[in-house]
Phi, psi and omega in degrees: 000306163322301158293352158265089091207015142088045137332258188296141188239332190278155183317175138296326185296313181291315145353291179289316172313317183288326170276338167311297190295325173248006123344279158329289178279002155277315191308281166319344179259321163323277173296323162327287168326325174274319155281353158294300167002260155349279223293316186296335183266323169306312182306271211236098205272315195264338191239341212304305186312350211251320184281329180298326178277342177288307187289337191292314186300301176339306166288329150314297191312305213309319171296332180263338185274334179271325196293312155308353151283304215211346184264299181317307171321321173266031185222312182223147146342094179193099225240152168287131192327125163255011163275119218291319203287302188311311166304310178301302161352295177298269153007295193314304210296327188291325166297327185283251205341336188077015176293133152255145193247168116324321194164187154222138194245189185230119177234139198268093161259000175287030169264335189212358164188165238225324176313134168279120181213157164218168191180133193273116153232175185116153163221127187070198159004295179278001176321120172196171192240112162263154183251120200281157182303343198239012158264303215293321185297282215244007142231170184307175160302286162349285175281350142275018158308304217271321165332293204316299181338297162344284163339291176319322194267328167289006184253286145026271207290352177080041184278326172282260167046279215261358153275315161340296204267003166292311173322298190313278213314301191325303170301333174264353197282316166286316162305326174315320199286315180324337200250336158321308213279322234277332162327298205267346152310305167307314211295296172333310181276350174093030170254188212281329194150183185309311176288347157330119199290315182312356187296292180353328155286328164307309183289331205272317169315317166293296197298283209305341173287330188279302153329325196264293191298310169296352150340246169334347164280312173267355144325270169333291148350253201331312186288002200242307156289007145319287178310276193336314177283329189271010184279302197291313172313318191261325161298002161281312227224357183033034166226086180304302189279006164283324187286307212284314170315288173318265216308298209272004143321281178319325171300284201315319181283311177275044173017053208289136163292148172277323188226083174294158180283135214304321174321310190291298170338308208283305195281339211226309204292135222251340186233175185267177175284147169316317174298311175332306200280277174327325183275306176281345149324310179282345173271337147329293224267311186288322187292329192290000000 
């Protein structure tokens, strides 16, 4: 579908390298996990969810602090901003905000798709806000100030931060439950108990139900600190009508519903809508 309506940009081949390639670094990692697993409910049978929720976090951090170093570089292209008057631009607001960055950078998505993106990546040290090549090409300045700004404000509010650790509670909330129900659940089912590798589908089958029911909850989370970085975008940059210009760009170039049905919005969209996000921009914009 991405490509009939001209999306999507990249080969079949490139494609398929690409799924090859994260196919690869998931397996390994992977299967490792499913033998930590194991070895943890066999180790410490009453506690193993509490040590399975530490390595998970552990692991989160570690992936979120790496990704923009070692995991993105090998799907995209992506070098430091070289426009000197946009980089001095960026830089001020970043400085008024009190951000400190790695950089900003320019990532090349116009390789593989036509969609206009930005985006926080990072933790510490590797922290940076990138800009896709197909942002940076098709708008004024103004809007990508304000775009940036955004940015500014999930770094600002600490928000991968406060998903960590929303994940985290999630993720212990779920092993927890796993290890209550999975006794009496194997035992029901004939296996041998919990360390039973047939358990393993079962357990996985609990955490995913439990995720699908927490949805809407972390939906919500993600849509409430959205409205926040754009709270902050327009009171960084005193550009409302730059922000209101950029979001309905943006609908139209990534070909965004404007106004989604309010269910789909409430359960499942990690962001507000566009018509949402312009209506409280203007409303942003009169209390200022």
């Amino acid at each position: 579908m991405a490509h009939g309506y001209g999306l999507a940009t990249q080969s079949t081949s490139g494609r398929l390298g690409d799924w090859l390639k994260a196919a690869s670094l998931a397996l390994g990692p992977g299967l490792v996990a499913v033998e930590v697993l194991v070895l943890l409910i066999a180790w410490s049978p009453s506690y193993w969810w509490l040590w399975a929720t530490m390595l998970t976090v552990a692991f989160t951090i570690a992936m979120a602090g790496l990704a923009p170093i070692l995991l993105v570089p090998l799907f995209f292209l992506m070098r430091p901003l070289e426009d000197d008057e946009l980089s001095r631009r960026l830089a001020r607001l970043a400085s008024t905000a009190g951000v400190k960055l790695d950089g900003v950078y320019r990532i090349e998505l116009s390789r593989k798709s036509s969609a206009a993106n930005a985006a926080l990546m990072g933790l510490g040290n590797t922290r940076r806000v990138v800009l896709g090549d197909t942002l940076l090409a098709n708008y004024t300045v103004d809007e990508i100030e304000v775009i940036f700004a955004h940015e500014l404000g999930h770094h600002r509010h600490r928000d991968i931060a406060k998903a960590i650790a929303v994940q985290a509670g999630l993720t212990l909330l779920a092993f927890f439950v796993a290890a209550q129900a999975l006794p009496a659940l194997t035992l029901g089912l004939g296996l041998a108990g919990p360390t039973d590798l047939a358990a393993l589908p079962l357990l996985a089958l609990m955490v995913g139900a439990l995720d699908l029911v927490t949805t809407p909850l972390t939906s919500w989370l993600s849509r409430a600190w959205e409205r926040a970085a754009d709270e902050h975008a327009i009171k960084a940059t005193g550009k409302a009508w730059a922000f209101e210009a950029g979001m309905t760009r943006l609908s139209n170039q990534n070909l965004t519903e404007i106004e989604p049905p309010r269910w789909a919005e409430l359960l499942l969209h990690s962001h507000p809508s566009i018509g949402s996000r312009l209506r409280h921009a203007r409303a942003a914009a009169t209390e200022a």
